[in-house]
N, C-alpha and C positions, 0 to 999 in steps of 0.2 A: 430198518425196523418197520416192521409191520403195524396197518394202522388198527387198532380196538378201538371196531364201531361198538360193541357192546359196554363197552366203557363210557366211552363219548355218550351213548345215548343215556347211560345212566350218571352221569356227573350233570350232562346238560339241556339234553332233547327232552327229559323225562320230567322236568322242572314242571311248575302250574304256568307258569309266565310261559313259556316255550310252546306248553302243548296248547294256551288258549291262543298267541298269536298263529298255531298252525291251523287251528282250527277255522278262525277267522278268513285266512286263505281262502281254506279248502270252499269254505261256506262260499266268497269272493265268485268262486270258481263253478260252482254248482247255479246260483245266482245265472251266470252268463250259458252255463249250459243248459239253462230252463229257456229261459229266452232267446236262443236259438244264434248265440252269439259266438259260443267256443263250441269246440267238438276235440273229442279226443285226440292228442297225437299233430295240433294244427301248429304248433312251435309258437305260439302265439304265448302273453301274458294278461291279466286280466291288471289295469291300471285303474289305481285308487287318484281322482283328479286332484282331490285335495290333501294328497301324499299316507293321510290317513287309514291305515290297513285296517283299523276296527269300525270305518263307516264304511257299511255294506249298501248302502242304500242303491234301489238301480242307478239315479239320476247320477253318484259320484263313481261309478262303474264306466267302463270300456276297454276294448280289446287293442292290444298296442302286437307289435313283434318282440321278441325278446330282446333283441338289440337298444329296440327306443326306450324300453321300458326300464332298463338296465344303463342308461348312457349316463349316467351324473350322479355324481356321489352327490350323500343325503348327508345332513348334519344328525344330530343324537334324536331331534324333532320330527324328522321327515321332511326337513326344507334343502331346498337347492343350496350345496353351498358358494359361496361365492369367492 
């Protein structure tokens, strides 16, 4: 069976919660590419220090690899579980 992303994006992606957490990213993301941090296409992720994807601030900003940044599952909060 074939997957319906037009589906998926309207049951889920298309929500207000969905589209302000991607927002907030993308924002993340712009952020690090203003300051000469990320550049297009570098497989790099933009790490939130205090697991927080809605503080954008620069100081809780930096660039990790996708790997590190991806290594540990998060509890419902954004904490390391343990």
């Amino acid at each position: 069976m074939a997957r319906n992303y037009q589906k998926e994006y309207r049951n889920y992606d298309s929500k207000p919660k969905r589209v302000k957490a991607r927002v907030a990213r993308n924002k993340a993301r712009r952020i690090m590419k203003r300051a000469g941090m990320a550049k297009v296409g570098d497989g790099k992720d933009v790490h939130h220090k205090d697991n927080n994807t809605r503080n954008n601030s620069r100081s809780n900003l930096s660039m990790r690899s996708r790997k590190s940044n991806r290594s540990y599952a998060r509890t419902k909060t954004g904490k390391m579980k343990k």
